[in-house]
Each structure stands twice: as C-alpha cells, then as structure tokens.
One Martini backbone bead per residue (centre of mass of N, CA, C, O) as a GRO file, in nm:
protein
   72
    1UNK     BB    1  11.718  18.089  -2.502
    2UNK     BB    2  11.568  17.856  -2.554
    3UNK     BB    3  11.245  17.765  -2.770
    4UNK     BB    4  10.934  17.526  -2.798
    5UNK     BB    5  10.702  17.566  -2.898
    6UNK     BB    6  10.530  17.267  -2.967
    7UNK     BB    7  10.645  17.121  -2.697
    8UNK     BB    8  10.654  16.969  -2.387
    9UNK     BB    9  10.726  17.130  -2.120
   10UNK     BB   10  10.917  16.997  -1.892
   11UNK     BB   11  10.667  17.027  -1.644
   12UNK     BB   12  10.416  17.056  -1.770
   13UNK     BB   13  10.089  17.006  -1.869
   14UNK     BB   14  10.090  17.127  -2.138
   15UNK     BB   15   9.962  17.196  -2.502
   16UNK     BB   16   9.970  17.260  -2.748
   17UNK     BB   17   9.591  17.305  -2.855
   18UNK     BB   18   9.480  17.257  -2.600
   19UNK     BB   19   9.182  17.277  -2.395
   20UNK     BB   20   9.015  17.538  -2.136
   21UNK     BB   21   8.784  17.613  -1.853
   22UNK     BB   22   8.866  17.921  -1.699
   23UNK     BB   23   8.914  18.155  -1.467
   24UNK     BB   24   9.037  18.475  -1.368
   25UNK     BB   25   9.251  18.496  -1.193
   26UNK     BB   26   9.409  18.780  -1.296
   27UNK     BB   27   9.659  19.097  -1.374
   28UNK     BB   28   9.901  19.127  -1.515
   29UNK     BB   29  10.167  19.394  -1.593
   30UNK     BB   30  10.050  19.372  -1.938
   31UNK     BB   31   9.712  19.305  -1.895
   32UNK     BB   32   9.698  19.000  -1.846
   33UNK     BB   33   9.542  18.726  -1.775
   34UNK     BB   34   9.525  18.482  -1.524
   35UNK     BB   35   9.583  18.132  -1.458
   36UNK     BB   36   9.535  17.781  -1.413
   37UNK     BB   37   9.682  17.454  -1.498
   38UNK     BB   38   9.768  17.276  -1.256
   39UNK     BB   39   9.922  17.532  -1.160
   40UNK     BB   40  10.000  17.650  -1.391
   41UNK     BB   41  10.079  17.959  -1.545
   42UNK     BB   42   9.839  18.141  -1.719
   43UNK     BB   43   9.825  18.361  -2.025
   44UNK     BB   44   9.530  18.583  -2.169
   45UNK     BB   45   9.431  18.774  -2.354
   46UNK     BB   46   9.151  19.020  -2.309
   47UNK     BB   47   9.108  18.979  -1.980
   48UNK     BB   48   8.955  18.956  -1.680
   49UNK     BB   49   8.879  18.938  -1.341
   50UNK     BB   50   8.627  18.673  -1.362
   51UNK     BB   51   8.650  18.518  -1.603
   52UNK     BB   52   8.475  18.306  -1.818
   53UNK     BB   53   8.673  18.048  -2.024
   54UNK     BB   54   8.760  17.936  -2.343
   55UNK     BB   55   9.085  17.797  -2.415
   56UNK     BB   56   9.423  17.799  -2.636
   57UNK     BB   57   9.673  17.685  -2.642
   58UNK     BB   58  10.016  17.832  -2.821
   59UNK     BB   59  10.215  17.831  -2.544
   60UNK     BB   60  10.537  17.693  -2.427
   61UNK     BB   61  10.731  17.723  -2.120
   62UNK     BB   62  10.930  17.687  -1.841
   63UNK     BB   63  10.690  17.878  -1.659
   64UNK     BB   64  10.469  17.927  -1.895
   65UNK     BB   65  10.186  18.019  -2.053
   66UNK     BB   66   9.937  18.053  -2.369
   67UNK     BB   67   9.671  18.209  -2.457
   68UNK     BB   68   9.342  18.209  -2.662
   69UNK     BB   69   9.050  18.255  -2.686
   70UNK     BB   70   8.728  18.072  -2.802
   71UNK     BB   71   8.516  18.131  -2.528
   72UNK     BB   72   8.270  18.281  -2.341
   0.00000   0.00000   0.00000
C-alpha cells in the first residue's frame, strides 16, 4: 500500500497542516481520541472522549486522517 501524507488524500476533507476546533466522540482501540472533520474520521493522540481541542492534521491516509492537539 503506497502512501503519501504530504498530498490531499482521496476523498478527503482534510490537508496535512489544517486546523480544527473539534470535540472528541470517541476513544479508539490503541486509546487515541476519535473525532470526525466532515464526516472523515480523525484520530487524535493523548485526548479523550469530551475534550474539546484545536487539532492540526499531520497524516491524511485513504480512510483516516491524524492529527495532533496544539491548543486546549
């Protein structure tokens, strides 16, 4: 499987370097906070279900993106 975190994946919303104020719906199954930018599912490291965060996208793959928290 090619990848390339750098480019607009896809069908994607997101742009590696976006910002978003988003809340976390969830907490996936290696304990990343789950939330959703457009319908895509963004995966959030050290957050947890109910935090509201601004995030900025880091990977954008073909069904999921990354991102990394930059304020509380």
């Amino acid at each position: 499987m090619e990848y390339s975190g750098e480019r607009r994946g896809f069908n994607s919303p997101l742009n590696v370097g976006e910002t978003y104020d988003v809340t976390i719906e969830d907490v996936g199954r290696e304990g990343d906070g789950i939330t959703r930018v457009e319908g895509f599912v963004v995966f959030v490291p050290n957050t947890k279900k109910g935090d509201t965060v601004k995030i900025r996208v880091t990977k954008v793959s073909r069904r999921v993106g990354f991102a990394e928290v930059v304020a509380e």
